[in-house]
C-alpha positions as CSV (number, residue, x, y, z in Angstrom):
1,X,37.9,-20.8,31.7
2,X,35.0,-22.6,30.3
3,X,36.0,-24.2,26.4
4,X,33.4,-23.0,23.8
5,X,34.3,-25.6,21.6
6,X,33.0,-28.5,23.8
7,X,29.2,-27.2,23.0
8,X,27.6,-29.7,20.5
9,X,27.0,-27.6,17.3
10,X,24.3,-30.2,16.4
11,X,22.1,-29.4,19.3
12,X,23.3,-25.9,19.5
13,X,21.6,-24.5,16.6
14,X,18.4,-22.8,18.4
15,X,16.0,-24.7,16.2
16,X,17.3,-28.3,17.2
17,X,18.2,-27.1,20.6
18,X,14.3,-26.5,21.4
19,X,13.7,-29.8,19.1
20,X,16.1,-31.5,21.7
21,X,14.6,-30.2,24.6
22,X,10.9,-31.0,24.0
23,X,12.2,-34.6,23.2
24,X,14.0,-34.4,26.6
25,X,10.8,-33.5,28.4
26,X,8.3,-35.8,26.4
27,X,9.1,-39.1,24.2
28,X,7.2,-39.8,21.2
29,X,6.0,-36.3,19.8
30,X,4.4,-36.6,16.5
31,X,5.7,-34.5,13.9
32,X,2.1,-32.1,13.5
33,X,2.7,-31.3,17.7
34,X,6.2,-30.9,17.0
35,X,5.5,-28.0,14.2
36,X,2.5,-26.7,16.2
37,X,4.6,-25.9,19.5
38,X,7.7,-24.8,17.9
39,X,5.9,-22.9,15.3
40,X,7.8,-24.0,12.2
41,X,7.6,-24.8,8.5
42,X,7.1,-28.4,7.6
43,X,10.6,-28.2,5.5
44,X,12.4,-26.8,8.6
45,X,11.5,-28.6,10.8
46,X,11.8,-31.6,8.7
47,X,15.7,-30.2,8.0
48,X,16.1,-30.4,11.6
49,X,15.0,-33.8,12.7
50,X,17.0,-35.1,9.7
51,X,20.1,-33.4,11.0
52,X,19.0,-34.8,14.9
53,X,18.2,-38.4,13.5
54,X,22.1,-38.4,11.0
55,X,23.5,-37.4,14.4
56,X,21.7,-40.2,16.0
57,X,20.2,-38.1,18.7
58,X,16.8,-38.6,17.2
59,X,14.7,-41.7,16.0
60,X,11.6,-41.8,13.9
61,X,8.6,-44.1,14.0
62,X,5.9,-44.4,12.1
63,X,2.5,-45.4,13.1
64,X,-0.8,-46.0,11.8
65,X,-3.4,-44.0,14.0
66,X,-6.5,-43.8,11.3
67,X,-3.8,-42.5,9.4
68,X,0.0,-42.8,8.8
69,X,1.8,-40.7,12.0
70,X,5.3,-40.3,12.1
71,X,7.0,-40.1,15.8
72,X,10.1,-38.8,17.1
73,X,11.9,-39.2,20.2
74,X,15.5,-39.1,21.5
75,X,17.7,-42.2,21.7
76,X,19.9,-42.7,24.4
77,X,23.0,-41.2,22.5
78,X,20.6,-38.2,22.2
79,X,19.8,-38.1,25.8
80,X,23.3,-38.5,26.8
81,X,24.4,-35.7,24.2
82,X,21.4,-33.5,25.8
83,X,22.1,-33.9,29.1
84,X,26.0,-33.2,28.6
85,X,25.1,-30.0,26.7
86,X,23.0,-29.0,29.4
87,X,25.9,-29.9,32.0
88,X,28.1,-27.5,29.9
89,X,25.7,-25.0,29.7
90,X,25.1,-24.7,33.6
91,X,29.1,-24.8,34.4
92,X,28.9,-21.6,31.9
93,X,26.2,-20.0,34.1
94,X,28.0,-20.9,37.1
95,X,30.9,-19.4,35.9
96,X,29.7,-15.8,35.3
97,X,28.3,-16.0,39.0
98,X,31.7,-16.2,41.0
């Protein structure tokens, strides 16, 4: 019997979980691709990646590209915590197929 409590509730939440995994695919998304591919509000997202970066699964950088750009990608606590959500989620699958 798989135990339901083990998934992260930080990266559960479906907002961070497809935060996570675009972070997972792709280091350094600015925050305007971020809110243009996920098609969110600048204050949800924003709630999100503070929640993500207070978890330290996320880090922030700013740059100055003609004008101030702020960065995000996962740290390696976040990809461990990713990739061990993922490995939960696939024993879950796996499960339901026997």
């Amino acid at each position: 019997m798989i135990d339901f409590s083990q998934l992260d509730k930080t990266i559960h939440e479906k907002g961070r979980l497809a935060i996570m995994t675009l972070l997972a695919a792709r280091a350094g998304w600015p925050f305007q691709d971020l809110k243009a591919e996920l098609k969110m509000s600048d204050g949800n997202l924003i709630t999100h990646l503070r929640t993500l970066i207070k978890a330290g699964y996320v880090e922030e950088t700013r740059e100055m590209k003609g004008r101030p750009q702020t960065c995000y990608a996962l740290t390696p606590a976040g990809r461990s915590a990713f990739d061990g959500y993922i490995t939960l989620l696939e024993a879950i699958v796996r499960s339901t197929r026997s």
